[in-house]
N, C-alpha and C positions, 0 to 999 in steps of 0.2 A: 800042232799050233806053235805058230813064232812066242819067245819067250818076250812080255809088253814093254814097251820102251816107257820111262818114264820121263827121260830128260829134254822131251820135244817142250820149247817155249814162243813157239807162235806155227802159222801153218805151212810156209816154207822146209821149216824143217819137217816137219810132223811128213811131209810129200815125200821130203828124201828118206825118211827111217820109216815111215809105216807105208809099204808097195800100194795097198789095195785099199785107201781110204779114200772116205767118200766125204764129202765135204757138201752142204746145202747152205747159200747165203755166207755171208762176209764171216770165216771162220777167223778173223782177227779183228771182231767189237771189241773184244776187252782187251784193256790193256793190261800185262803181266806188269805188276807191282815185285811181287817176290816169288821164290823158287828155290826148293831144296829138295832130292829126291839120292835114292841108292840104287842103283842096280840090283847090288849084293844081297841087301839088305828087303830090297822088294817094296818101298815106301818110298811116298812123293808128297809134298804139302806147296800150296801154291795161294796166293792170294792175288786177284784179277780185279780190274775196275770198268765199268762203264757208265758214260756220262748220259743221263737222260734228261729233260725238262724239270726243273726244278732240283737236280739234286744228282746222286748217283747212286749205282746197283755195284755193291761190293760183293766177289763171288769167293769163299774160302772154301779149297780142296783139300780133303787129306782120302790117300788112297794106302792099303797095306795090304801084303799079299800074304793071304792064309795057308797055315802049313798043307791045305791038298793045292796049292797052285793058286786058285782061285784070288779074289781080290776084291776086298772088303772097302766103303769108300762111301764118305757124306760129304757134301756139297749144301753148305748157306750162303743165302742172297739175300743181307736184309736190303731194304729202299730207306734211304734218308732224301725227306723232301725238303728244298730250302723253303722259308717262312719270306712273307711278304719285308721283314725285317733282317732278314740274310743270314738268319741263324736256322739250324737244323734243328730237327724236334730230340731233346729236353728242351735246351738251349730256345726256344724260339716262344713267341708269344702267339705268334701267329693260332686261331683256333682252327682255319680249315687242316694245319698239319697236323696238330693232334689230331683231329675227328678223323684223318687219313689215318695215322700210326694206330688209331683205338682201332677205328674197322680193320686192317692188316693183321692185329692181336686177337679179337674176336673171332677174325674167319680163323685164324688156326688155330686159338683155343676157345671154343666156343662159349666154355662153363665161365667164363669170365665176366660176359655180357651179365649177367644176373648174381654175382657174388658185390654185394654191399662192401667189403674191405677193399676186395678191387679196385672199386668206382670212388670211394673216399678216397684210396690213394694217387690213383688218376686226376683226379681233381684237385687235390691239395699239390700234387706235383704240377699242374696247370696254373695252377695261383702261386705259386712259390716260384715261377719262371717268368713270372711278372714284376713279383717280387723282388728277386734278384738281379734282375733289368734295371729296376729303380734304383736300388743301391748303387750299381757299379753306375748308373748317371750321375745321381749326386756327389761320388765321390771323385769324378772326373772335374780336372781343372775348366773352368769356361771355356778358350781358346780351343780344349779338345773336343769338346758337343759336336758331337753332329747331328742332333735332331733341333727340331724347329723349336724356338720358344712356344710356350704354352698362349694359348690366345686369350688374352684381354679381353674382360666384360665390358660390352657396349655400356655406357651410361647417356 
């Protein structure tokens, strides 16, 4: 077996160093962000980005080659979705992104749906990103607002 190349950073090269790969669909969605890898040393770490509706899928690589050859290797993707308010979930007030970020947290750790500290802290982080919304308004010059004045009671 060919000793793995680790310095391919898109699929053109990947064509020219690796003979026999096989490629399904656009093998350049993400975009390479960073890249640091060793031949010598048998380690590669990579951070990728792809733009989806609302937000983007950040993919981080680390790959390290075990003293029988072998090659040990985790790969995270979290999803940050933008808020109707252009902030990403902490940052955003928006509730469908939370309720998105709570489900995304649930499905891969389950026991959380049901832990009471969990869901206080969830929540008071919910209300403290509304909180901190208001603060940095009010303490913005007029001229700079960019939200709507508040609307006026009919009399």
């Amino acid at each position: 077996m060919t000793e793995k190349t680790l310095h391919n950073s898109d699929v053109s090269g990947a064509r020219l160093n690796v003979p026999d790969i096989n490629i399904v669909g656009n093998g350049d969605t993400y975009r390479l962000l960073c890249k640091a890898s060793s031949q010598n040393e048998g380690w590669m770490k990579s951070s990728k980005a792809m733009e989806v509706p609302g937000g983007c899928v950040v993919q981080v690589t680390t790959q390290q080659k075990n003293t029988d050859g072998s090659y040990a290797g985790q790969t995270l993707a979290p999803v940050s979705f933008l808020g109707g308010d252009g902030k990403t979930w902490p940052q955003t007030m928006d509730a469908v992104v939370w309720a998105k970020e709570f489900v995304e947290t649930a499905t891969r750790i389950p026991s959380i749906a049901t832990d009471e500290g969990t869901m206080i802290s969830w929540f008071a982080n919910a209300i403290m990103a509304g909180y901190d919304e208001a603060q940095r308004r009010c303490h913005q010059p007029p001229n700079d607002r960019t939200e709507r004045p508040a609307r006026q009671p009919e009399v």
